[in-house]
C-alpha positions as CSV (number, residue, x, y, z in Angstrom):
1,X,-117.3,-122.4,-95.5
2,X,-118.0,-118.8,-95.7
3,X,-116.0,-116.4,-92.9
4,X,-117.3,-112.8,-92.3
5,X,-114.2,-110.7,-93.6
6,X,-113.9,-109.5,-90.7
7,X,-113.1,-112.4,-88.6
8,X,-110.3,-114.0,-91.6
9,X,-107.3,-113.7,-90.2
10,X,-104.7,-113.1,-92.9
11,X,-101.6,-113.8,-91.0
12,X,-102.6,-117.2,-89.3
13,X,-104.0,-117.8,-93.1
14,X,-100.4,-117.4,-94.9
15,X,-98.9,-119.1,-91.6
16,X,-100.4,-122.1,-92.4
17,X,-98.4,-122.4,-95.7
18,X,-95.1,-121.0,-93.4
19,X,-95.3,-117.6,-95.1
20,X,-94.7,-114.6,-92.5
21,X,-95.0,-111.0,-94.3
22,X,-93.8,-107.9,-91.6
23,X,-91.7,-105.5,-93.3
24,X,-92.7,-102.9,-90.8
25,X,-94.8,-100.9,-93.4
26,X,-98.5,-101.9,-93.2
27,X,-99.3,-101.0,-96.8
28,X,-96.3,-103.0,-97.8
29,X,-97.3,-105.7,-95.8
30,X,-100.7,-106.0,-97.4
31,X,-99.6,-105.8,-101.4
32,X,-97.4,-109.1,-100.4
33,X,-100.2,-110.5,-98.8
34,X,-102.0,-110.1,-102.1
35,X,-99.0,-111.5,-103.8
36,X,-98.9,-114.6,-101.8
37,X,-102.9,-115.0,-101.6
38,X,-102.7,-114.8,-105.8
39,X,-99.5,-117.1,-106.2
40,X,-101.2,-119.8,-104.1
41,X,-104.2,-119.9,-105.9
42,X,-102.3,-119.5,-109.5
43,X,-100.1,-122.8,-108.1
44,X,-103.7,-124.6,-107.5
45,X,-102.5,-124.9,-103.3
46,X,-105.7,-123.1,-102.3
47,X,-109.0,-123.2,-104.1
48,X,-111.2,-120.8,-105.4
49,X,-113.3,-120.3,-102.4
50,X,-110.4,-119.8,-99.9
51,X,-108.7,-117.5,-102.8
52,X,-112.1,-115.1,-102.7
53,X,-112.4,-115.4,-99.0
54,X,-108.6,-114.4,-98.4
55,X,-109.0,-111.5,-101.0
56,X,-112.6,-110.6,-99.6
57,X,-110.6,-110.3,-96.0
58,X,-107.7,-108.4,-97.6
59,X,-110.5,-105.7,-99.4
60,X,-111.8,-105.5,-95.8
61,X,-108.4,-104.6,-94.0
62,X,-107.8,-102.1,-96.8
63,X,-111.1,-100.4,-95.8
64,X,-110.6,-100.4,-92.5
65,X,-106.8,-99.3,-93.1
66,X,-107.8,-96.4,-95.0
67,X,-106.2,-97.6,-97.7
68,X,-108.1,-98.7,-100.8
């Protein structure tokens, strides 16, 4: 099932595993993100195609962040 970046949500993504990341710093916010996205994938709870469209959606947010 391929998602445009764009329309992966991140948040309702990581809720679905009951992980919530605010830590009132956005950039913060999106390194745990990465951390959780790569810890599920490493613990085989996701698979490979939801691991590159969760990081493909995180890349995109960066961009649009202005901060990659």
């Amino acid at each position: 099932m391929k998602i445009n970046p764009n329309e992966f949500d991140l948040k309702a993504f990581l809720h679905r595993f009951g992980l919530v990341i605010y830590t009132g710093d956005p950039e913060g916010d999106l390194l745990l993100i990465e951390d959780e996205i790569r810890e599920l994938y490493e613990l085989n709870v996701i698979d490979k195609e939801e691991f590159i469209e969760a990081m493909s959606a995180l890349r995109s947010k960066r961009r649009v962040e202005g901060r990659e």
